[in-house]
C-alpha positions in Angstrom: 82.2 45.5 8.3 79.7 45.0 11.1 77.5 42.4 10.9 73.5 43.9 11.6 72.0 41.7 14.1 69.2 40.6 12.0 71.5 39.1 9.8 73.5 37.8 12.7 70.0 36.2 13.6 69.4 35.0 10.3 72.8 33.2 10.1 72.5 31.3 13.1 69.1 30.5 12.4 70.2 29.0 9.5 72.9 27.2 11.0 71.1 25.8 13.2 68.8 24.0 10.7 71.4 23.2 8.2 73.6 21.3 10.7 75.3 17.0 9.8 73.3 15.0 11.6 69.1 15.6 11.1 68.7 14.8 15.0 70.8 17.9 15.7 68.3 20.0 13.0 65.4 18.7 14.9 66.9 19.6 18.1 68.5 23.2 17.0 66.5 24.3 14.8 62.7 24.8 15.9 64.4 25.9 19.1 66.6 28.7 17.3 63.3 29.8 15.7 61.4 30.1 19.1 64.6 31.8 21.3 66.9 33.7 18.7 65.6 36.8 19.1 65.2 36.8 23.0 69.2 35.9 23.5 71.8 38.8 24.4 74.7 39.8 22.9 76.8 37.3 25.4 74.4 34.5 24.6 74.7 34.4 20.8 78.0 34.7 21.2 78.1 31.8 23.4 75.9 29.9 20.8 78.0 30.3 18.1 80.8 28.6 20.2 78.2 25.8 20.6 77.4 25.9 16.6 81.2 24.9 15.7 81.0 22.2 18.2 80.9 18.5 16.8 77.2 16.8 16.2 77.8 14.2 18.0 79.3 15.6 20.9 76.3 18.4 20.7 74.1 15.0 20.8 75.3 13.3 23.4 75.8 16.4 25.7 71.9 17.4 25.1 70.9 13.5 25.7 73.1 12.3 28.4 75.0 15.6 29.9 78.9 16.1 30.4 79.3 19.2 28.1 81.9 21.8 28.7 81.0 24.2 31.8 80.6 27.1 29.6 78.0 25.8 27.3 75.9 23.9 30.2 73.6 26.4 30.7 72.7 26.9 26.9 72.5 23.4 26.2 70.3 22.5 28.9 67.8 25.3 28.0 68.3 23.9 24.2 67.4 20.1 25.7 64.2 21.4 27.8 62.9 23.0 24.5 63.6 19.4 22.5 61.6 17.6 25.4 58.5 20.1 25.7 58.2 19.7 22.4 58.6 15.9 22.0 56.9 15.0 24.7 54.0 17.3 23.1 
């Protein structure tokens, strides 16, 4: 069965609040509810690749750089949500 994509959106919402480390739901989360529903197909797609990544290694690759070419350009629209918003 097909999954709808408003559950599809619901699901990754979800994981990306619900994650191991609360740094990474701080980070993920309000910045899943904000963009979710603007990404394409290929983008979601490319998120949930990020979303079985490691914590940590999600972490460090929003704070300091190095992450994997394909997921670059998703993580560092992910880390210039987290600093607009923390930076208020």
């Amino acid at each position: 069965m097909t999954e709808t994509r408003e559950n599809r959106l619901k699901r990754l919402k979800m994981r990306s609040w619900r994650r191991g480390m609360k740094e990474m739901d701080l980070i993920l989360g309000p910045w899943a509810d904000g963009t979710l529903e603007e990404l394409s197909p290929e983008d979601l797609d490319l998120l949930e690749d990020l979303l079985e990544e490691n914590d940590q290694d999600l972490y460090r690759w929003i704070v300091s750089g190095g992450a994997p070419e394909r997921l670059s350009p998703l993580l560092d629209r992910i880390a210039a949500h987290a600093q607009a918003r923390f930076r208020g």
